[in-house]
C-alpha positions as CSV (number, residue, x, y, z in Angstrom):
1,X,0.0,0.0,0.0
2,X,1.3,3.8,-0.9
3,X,1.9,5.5,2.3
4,X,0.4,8.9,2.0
5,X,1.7,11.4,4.8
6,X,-1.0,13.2,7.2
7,X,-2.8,16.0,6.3
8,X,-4.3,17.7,9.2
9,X,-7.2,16.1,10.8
10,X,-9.4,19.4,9.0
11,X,-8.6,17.7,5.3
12,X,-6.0,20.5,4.3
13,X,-3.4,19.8,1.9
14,X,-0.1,18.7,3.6
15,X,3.4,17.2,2.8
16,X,3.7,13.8,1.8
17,X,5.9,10.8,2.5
18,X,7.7,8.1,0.8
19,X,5.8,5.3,-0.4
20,X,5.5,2.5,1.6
21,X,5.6,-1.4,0.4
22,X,2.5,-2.8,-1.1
23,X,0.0,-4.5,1.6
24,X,-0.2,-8.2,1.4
25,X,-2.0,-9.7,-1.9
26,X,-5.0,-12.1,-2.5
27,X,-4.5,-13.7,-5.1
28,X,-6.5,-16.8,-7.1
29,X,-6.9,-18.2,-10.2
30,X,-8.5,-17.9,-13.4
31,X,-8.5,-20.4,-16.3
32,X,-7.1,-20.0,-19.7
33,X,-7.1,-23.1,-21.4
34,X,-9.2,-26.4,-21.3
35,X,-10.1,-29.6,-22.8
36,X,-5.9,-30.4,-23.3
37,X,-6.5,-33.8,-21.3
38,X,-3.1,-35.3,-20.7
39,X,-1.2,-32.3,-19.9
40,X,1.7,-32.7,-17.7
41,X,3.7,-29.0,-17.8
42,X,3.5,-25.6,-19.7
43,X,6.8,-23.4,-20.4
44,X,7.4,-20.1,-22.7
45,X,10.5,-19.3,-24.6
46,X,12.8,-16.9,-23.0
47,X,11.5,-13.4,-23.9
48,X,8.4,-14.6,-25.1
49,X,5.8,-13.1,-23.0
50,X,2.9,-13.7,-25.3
51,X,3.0,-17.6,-25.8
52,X,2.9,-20.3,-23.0
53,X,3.6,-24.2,-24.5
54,X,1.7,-26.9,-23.3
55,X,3.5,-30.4,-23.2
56,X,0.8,-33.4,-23.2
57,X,1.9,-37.3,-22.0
58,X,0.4,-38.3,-25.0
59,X,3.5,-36.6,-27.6
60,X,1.5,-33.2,-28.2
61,X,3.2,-29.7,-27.9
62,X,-0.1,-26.9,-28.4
63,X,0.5,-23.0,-28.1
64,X,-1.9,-20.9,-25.7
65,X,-1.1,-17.7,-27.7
66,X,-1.8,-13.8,-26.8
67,X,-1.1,-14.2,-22.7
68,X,-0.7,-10.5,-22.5
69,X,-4.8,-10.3,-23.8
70,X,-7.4,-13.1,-24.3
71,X,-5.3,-16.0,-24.2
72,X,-6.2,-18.5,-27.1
73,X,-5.2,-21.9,-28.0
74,X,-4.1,-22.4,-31.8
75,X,-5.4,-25.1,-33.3
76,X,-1.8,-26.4,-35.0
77,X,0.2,-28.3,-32.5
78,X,3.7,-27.2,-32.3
79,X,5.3,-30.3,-32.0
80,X,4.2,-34.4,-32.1
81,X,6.6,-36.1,-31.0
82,X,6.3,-39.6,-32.6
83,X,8.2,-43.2,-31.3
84,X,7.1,-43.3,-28.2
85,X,5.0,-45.0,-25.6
86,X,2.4,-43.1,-23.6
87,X,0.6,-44.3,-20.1
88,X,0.7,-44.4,-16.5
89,X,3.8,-42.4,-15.6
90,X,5.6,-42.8,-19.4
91,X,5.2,-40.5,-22.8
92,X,6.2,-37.1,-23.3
93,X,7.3,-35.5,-19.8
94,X,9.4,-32.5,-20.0
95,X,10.7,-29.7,-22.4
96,X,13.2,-26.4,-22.5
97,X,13.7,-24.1,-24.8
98,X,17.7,-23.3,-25.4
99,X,18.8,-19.7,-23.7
100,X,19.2,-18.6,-26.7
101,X,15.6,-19.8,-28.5
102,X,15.0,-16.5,-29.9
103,X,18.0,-17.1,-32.3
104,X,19.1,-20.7,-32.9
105,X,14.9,-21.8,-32.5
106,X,16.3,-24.7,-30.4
107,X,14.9,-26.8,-27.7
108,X,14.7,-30.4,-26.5
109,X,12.2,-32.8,-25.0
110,X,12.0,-35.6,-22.7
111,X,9.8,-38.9,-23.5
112,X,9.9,-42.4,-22.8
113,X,10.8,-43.8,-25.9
114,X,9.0,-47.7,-26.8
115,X,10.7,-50.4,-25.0
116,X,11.0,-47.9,-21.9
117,X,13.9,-46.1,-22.0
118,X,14.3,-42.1,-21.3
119,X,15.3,-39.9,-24.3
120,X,16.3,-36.2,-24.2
121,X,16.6,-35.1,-27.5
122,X,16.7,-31.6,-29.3
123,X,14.5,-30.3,-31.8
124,X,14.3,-26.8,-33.5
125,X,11.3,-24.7,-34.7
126,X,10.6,-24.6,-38.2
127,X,12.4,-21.8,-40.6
128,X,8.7,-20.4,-41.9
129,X,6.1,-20.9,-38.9
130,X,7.5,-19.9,-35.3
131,X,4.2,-21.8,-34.1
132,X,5.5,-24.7,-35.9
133,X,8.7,-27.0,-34.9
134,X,10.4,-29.1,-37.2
135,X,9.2,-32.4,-36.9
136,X,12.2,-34.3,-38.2
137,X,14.4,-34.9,-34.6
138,X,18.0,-33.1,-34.5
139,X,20.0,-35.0,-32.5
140,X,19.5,-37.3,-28.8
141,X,21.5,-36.2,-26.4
142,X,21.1,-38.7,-23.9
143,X,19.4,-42.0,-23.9
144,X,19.0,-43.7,-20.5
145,X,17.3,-47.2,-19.8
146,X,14.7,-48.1,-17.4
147,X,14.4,-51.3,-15.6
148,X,10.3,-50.2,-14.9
149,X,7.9,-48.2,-15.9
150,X,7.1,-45.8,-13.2
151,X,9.7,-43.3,-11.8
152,X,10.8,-41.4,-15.0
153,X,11.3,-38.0,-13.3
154,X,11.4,-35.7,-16.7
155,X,11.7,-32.7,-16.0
156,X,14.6,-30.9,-18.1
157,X,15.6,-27.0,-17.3
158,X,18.2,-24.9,-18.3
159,X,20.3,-23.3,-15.5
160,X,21.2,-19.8,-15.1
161,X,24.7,-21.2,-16.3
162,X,23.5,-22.3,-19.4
163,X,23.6,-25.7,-18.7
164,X,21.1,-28.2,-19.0
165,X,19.6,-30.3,-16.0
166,X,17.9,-33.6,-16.2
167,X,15.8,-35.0,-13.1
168,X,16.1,-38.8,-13.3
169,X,13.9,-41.4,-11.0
170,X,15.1,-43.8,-9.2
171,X,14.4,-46.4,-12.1
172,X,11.0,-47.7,-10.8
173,X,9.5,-50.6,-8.8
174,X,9.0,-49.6,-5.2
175,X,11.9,-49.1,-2.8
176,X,14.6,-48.7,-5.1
177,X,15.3,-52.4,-5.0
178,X,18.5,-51.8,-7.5
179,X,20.0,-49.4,-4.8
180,X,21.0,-47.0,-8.0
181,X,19.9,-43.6,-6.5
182,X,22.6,-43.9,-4.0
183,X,25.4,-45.5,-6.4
184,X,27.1,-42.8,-8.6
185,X,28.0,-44.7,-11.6
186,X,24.2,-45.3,-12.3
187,X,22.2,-42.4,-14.1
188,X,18.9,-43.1,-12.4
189,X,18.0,-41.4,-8.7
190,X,19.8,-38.7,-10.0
191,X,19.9,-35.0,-11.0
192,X,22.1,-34.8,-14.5
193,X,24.2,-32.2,-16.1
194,X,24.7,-31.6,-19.6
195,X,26.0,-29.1,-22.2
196,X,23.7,-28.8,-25.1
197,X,26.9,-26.3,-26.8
198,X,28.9,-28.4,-26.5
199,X,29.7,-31.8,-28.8
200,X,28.8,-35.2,-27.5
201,X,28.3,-36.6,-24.9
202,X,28.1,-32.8,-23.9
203,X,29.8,-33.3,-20.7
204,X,30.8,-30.2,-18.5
205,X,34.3,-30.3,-17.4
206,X,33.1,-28.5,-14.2
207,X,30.4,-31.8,-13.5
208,X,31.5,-33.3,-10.0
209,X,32.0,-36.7,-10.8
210,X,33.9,-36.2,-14.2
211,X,37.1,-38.3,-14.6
212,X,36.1,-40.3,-10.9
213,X,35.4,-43.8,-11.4
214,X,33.2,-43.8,-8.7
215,X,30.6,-41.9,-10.6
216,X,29.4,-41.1,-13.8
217,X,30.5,-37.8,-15.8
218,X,26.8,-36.6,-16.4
219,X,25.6,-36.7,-12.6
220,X,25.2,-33.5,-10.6
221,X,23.6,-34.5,-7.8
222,X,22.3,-37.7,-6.8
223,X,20.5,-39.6,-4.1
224,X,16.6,-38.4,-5.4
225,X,13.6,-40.5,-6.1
226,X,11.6,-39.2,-8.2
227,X,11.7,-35.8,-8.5
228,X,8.5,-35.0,-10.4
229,X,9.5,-31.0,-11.3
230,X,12.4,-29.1,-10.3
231,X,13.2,-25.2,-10.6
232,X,15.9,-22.9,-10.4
233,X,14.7,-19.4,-8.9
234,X,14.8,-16.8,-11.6
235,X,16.1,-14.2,-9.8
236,X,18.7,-16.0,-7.0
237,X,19.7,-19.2,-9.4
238,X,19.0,-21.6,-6.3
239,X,17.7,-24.9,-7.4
240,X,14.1,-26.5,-5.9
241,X,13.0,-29.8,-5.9
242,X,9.8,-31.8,-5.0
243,X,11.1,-35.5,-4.6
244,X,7.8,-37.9,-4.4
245,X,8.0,-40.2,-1.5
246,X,7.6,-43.8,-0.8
247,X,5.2,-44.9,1.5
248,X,5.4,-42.2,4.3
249,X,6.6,-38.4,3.4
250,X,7.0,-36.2,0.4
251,X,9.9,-33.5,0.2
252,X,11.2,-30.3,-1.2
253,X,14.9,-30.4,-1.4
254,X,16.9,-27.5,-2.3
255,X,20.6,-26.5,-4.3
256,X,21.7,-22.7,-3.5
257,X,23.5,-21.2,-6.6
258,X,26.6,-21.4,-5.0
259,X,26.7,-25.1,-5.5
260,X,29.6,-27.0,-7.4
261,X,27.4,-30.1,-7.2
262,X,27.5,-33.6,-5.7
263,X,25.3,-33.3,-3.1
264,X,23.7,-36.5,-1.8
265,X,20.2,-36.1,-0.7
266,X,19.7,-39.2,1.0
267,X,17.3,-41.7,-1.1
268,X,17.2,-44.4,-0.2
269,X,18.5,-44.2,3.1
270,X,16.4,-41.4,3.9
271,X,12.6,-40.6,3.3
272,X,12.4,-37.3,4.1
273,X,13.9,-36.7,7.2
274,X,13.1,-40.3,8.0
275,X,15.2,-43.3,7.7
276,X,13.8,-45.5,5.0
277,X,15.8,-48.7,4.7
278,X,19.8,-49.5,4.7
279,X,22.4,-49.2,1.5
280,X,25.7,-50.3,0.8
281,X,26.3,-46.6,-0.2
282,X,24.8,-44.5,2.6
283,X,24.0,-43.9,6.5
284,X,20.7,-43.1,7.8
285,X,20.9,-39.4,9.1
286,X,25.0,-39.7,8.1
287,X,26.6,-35.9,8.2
288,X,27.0,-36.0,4.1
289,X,23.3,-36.5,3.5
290,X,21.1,-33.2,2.5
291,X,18.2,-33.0,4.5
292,X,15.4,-31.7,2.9
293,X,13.7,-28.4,3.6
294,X,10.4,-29.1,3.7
295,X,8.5,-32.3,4.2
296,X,4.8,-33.4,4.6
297,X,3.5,-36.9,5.6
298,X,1.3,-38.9,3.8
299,X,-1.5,-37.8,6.1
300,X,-1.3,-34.3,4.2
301,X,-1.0,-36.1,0.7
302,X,0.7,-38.7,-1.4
303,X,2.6,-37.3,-4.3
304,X,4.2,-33.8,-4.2
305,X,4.7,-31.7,-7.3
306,X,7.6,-29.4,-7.4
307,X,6.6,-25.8,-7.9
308,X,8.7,-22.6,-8.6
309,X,9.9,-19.6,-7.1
310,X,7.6,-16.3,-7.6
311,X,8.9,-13.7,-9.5
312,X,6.6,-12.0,-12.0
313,X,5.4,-8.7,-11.4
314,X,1.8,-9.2,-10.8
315,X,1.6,-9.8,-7.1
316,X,4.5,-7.9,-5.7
317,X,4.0,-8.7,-2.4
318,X,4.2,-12.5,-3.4
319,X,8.2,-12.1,-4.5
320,X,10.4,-15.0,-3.7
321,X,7.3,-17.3,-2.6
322,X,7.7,-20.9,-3.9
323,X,4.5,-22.6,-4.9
324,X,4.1,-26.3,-4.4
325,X,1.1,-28.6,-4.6
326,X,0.2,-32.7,-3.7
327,X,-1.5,-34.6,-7.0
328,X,-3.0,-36.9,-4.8
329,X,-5.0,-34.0,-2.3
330,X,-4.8,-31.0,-4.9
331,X,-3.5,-29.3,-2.0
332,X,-1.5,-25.9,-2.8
333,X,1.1,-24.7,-0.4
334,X,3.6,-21.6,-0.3
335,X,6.6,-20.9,1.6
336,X,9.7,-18.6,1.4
337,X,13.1,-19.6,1.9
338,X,16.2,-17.7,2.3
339,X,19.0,-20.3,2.2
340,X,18.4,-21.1,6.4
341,X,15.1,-20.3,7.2
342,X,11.6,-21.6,6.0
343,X,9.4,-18.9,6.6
344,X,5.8,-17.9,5.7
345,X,4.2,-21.5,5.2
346,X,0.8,-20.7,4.0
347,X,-2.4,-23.1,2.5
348,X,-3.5,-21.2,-0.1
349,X,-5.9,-24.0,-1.9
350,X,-9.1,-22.1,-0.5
351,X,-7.7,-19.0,-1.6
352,X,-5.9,-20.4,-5.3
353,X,-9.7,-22.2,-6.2
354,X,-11.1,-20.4,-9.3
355,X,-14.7,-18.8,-8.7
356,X,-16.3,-21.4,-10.8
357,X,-15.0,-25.0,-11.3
358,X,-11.7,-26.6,-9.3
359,X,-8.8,-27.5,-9.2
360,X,-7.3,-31.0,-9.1
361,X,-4.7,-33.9,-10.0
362,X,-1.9,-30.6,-10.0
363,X,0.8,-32.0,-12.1
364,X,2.4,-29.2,-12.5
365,X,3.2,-25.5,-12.0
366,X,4.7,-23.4,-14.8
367,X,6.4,-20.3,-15.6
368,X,5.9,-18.0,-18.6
369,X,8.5,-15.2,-19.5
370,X,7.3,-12.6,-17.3
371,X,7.6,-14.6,-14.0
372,X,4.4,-15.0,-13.7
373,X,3.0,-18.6,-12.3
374,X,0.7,-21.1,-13.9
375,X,-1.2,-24.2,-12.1
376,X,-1.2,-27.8,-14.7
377,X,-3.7,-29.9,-14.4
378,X,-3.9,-33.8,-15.7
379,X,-7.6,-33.5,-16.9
380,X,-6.4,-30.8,-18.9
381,X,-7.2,-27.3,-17.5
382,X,-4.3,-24.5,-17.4
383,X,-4.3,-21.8,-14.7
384,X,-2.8,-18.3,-14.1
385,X,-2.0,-17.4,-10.9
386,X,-3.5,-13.8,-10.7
387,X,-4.4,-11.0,-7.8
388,X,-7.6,-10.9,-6.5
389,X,-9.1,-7.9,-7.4
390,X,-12.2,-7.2,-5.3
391,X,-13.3,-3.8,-3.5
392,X,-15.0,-3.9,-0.1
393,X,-17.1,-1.5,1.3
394,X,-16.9,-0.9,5.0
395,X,-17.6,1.6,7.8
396,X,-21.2,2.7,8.2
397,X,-21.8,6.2,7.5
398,X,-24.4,8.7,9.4
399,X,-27.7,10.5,8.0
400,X,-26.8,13.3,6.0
401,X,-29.4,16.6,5.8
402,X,-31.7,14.8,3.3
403,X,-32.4,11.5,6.0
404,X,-30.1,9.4,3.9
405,X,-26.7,7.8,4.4
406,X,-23.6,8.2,1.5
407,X,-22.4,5.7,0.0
408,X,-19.2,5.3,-2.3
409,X,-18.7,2.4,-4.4
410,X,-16.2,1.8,-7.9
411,X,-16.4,2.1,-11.6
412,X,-15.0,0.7,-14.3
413,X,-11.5,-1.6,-14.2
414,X,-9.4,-2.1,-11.5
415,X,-6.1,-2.8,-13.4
416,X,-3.3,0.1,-13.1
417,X,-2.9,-0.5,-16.9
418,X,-6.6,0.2,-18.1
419,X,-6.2,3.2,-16.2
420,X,-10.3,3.7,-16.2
421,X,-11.1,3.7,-12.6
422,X,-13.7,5.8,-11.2
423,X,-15.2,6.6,-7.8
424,X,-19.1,7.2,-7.1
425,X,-20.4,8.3,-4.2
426,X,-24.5,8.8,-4.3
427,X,-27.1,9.7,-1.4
428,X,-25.9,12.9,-1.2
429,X,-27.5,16.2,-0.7
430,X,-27.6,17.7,-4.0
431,X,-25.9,19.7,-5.6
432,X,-23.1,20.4,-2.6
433,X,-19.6,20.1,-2.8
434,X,-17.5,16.9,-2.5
435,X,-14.2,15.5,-2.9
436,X,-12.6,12.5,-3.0
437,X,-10.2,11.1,0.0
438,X,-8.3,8.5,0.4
439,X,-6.3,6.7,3.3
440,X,-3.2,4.0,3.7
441,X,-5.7,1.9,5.7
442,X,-9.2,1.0,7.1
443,X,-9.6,3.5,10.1
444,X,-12.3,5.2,12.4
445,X,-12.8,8.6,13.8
446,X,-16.7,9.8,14.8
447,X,-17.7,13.3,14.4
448,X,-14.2,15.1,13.7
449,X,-13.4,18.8,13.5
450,X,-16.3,20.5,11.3
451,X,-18.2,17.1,10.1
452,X,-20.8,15.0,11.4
453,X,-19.9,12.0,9.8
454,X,-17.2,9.5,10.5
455,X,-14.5,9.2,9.3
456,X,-13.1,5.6,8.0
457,X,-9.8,6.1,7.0
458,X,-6.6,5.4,9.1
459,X,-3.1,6.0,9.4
460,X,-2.3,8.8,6.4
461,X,-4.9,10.3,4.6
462,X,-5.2,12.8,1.0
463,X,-7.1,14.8,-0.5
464,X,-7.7,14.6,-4.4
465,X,-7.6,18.3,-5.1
466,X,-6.9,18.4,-8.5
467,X,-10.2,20.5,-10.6
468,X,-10.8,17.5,-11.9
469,X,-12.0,15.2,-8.9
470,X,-13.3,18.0,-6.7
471,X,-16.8,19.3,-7.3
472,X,-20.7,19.3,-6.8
473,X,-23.0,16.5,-6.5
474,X,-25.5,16.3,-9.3
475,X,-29.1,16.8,-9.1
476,X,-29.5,13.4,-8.0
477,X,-26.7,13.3,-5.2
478,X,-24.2,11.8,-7.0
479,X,-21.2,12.4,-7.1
480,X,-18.0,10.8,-9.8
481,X,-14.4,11.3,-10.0
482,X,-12.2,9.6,-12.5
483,X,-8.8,8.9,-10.8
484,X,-5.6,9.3,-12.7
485,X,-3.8,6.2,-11.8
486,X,-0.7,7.2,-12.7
487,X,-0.4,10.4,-10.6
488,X,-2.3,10.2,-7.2
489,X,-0.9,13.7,-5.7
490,X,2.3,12.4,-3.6
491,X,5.6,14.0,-3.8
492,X,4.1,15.5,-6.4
493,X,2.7,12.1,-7.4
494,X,2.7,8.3,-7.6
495,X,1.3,5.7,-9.8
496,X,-0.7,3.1,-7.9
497,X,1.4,-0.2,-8.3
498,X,-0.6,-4.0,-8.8
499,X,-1.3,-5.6,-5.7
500,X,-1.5,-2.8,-4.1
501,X,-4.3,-2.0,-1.6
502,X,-6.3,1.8,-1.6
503,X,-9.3,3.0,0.8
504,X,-11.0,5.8,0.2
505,X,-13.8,8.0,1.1
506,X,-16.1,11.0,-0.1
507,X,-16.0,13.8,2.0
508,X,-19.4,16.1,1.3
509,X,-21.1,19.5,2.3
510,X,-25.1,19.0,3.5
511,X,-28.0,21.4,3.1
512,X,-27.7,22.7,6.6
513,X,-24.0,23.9,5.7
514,X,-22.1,21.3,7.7
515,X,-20.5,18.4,6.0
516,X,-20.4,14.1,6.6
517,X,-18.8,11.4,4.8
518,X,-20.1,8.3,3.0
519,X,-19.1,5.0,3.2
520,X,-15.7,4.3,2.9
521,X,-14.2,2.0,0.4
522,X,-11.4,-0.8,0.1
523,X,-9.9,-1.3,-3.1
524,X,-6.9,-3.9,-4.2
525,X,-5.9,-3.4,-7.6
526,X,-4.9,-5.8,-10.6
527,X,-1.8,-5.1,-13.2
């Protein structure tokens, strides 16, 4: 919320302060794509803040196009992916679009290829049609088998060192009954490390394990599950990721960007901060395992889904929250983390579910080129995380001259963009002055100097002065004021930011030359 510094208690003009930080922000959710049964993730090329991709299990890449307006989903797939086998937790499971997508038009996928095995390969959009890829495959980088058919992981990303990182389960079954997450030399249970620049095998030199015999050049961490979506935060590069559990917890584990790799967190010696069963390659609760950060039992939910950092613009307030959910409950969580601390741990399903409809089997969160957040369902509906919007009227106002009791309510949109909001207060004497007031907060103060009213603002309060918004009510006692969002009158004036939460108030003469206030008004606004 804008701080806006006192003006005396009689409504003259005074000084004005520095704005202070934006309130905290509601947010929810609204849909913007349906019917894409199947879908397992959504992603949008690096400076791209008009398309989001949707990647479906069953080999489909479609375009949700126009983000910034009424998003719309083309009816050309971008990419089939052929040769491969679909079902249960196989078929097409990740994608990533090359740092440099805007100019080489490369990225690569992740599928279970028939017979089983993992395949990342690269493709590249097509030379006439950027919503078309080229179908014919460029190269596979990696190729990995798997002795079952659950615990794929596949979720690729690109790091903010350009690299590219590969989540691989634990190779199936229940258990991990091959002990591979723990043994280095084996790719599965394992967080991989490749460079797609570079020729094949596209091995970093910089890779912990490269030239040790005791584990594979491509690992970069190892000792995970099944970690079913992973995330580097845009903004700090530290690494997040949701690990599904066995029988008993679910866990977020977490990389700071300071990392040179190798950690070991702890499957299948560990189950979240419990032991699980011996290895031959670990210690339950041994000083080189990572714990996690956060953990939930299976009382809470059965399968976590790994979520990302928040750091779009929308919901200012919301910067650095990580988003996670459970497929199993639909339950979606938030926390912040600062390296040490776990902070903030908030529900926010109630507040995330959509007006109409709901949300359930979250298998995945996404991230479009703006920060901003988006929730993946399996039956096939994409969400936007967005601010709640909403005004609120509050504070009951007195009889005025004419018997009745003023009341103040909004017009038009509350996004700082449209820049078409309005304020009407009606019920009032006519054709007396009024003017527009507003406060940094909700407040109460009966009968002050030269009013019989109350007034409902708190903390700092202004007056909107300029000829514009000050005035006489109409021959029906009302009374409108467009508001310049841009320029509310502080120091000399400040644009109202999203998420950021406004009261206001109408201050009005009466027949019987004395003056009273209506209703007073809570407004948070959108972007």
């Amino acid at each position: 919320m804008r701080t806006l510094l006192l003006t005396t208690m009689g409504l003259a003009l005074g000084l004005w302060a520095t704005p202070a930080p934006a309130t905290a922000q509601a947010i929810t959710t609204t849909r913007i794509a349906s019917g894409l049964s199947g879908s397992l993730y959504v992603c949008s090329p690096p400076g791209d803040a008009n398309r989001l991709f949707v990647v479906r299990q069953s080999g489909q890449i479609r375009i949700i196009d126009n983000l910034q307006g009424t998003p719309t989903l083309l009816p050309t797939p971008f990419l089939t992916v052929t040769g491969l086998v679909s079902g249960g937790e196989q078929g097409l499971l990740g994608m990533a679009f090359h740092p440099d997508y805007a100019n080489n038009g490369r990225f690569f996928v992740n599928y279970t290829v028939t017979g089983g095995s993992t395949r990342v390969a690269e493709y590249q959009v097509s030379a006439g049609d950027p919503n078309v890829a080229n179908p014919v495959q460029v190269q596979t980088l990696i190729q990995i088998a798997q002795p079952f058919s659950n615990h794929n992981g596949g979720c690729i990303q690109f790091g903010p060192d350009g690299y590219l990182y590969i989540g691989m389960g634990d190779g199936g079954s229940g258990g991990d009954p091959g002990d591979r997450a723990q043994t280095k030399t084996v790719l599965l249970g394992k967080i991989l490390r490749l460079d797609v620049d570079a020729p094949a095998p596209f091995i970093p030199a910089s890779n912990p394990f490269v030239g040790d015999p005791n584990g594979a050049d491509e690992v970069w961490a190892y000792g995970v599950r099944n970690p079913w979506r992973f995330s580097f935060d845009r903004l700090t590069g530290d690494l997040y990721i949701g690990d599904v559990g066995q029988n008993a917890w679910e866990e977020i584990d977490f990389q700071p960007a300071s990392s040179t790799g190798g950690e070991n967190y702890g499957w299948r010696c560990m189950e979240g901060n419990s032991c699980y069963t011996s290895s031959t390659q670990c210690t339950c609760n041994a000083a080189n395992l990572v714990d996690p950060i956060q953990v939930y039992s299976h009382s809470q939910g059965y399968s976590i889904t790994g979520g990302y950092v928040y750091r779009g613009s929308a919901i200012p307030s919301l910067q650095g929250t990580y988003f996670y959910s459970d497929y199993g409950t639909s339950k979606l969580w938030t926390f912040r983390y600062d390296g040490s601390t776990l902070t903030d741990f908030t529900d926010r399903t109630s507040e995330l579910a959509p007006s109409s409809g709901s949300i359930s089997q979250v298998v995945s969160f996404g991230e479009d080129a703006n920060g901003e957040l988006y929730i993946v369902e399996l039956g096939g509906e994409i969400w936007r995380i967005v601010p709640d919007c909403d005004t609120v009227s509050y504070c009951q106002a007195t009889s005025n001259s004419t018997g009745a009791t003023g009341l103040l309510f909004a017009l038009g949109s509350l996004s700082v963009s449209d820049n078409s909001f309005s304020l009407v207060a009606s019920n009032l004497p006519q054709n007396q002055f009024a003017y527009m007031l507003a406060g940094t907060d909700r407040g109460f103060v009966m009968n002050p100097a030269g009013s019989n009213g109350n007034l409902c603002l708190g903390g700092s309060l202004a007056r909107f002065n300029a000829p514009s918004q000050i005035g006489m009510a109409d021959f029906l006692g009302i009374f409108t004021v467009q508001i310049d969002l841009t320029a509310i009158p502080v120091n000399p004036t400040v644009a109202v930011q999203a998420g950021e939460t406004w009261d206001f108030q109408c201050w009005h003469r009466e027949d019987n030359g004395q003056s009273n206030f209506t209703t007073g008004l809570e407004v948070l606004f959108c972007p």
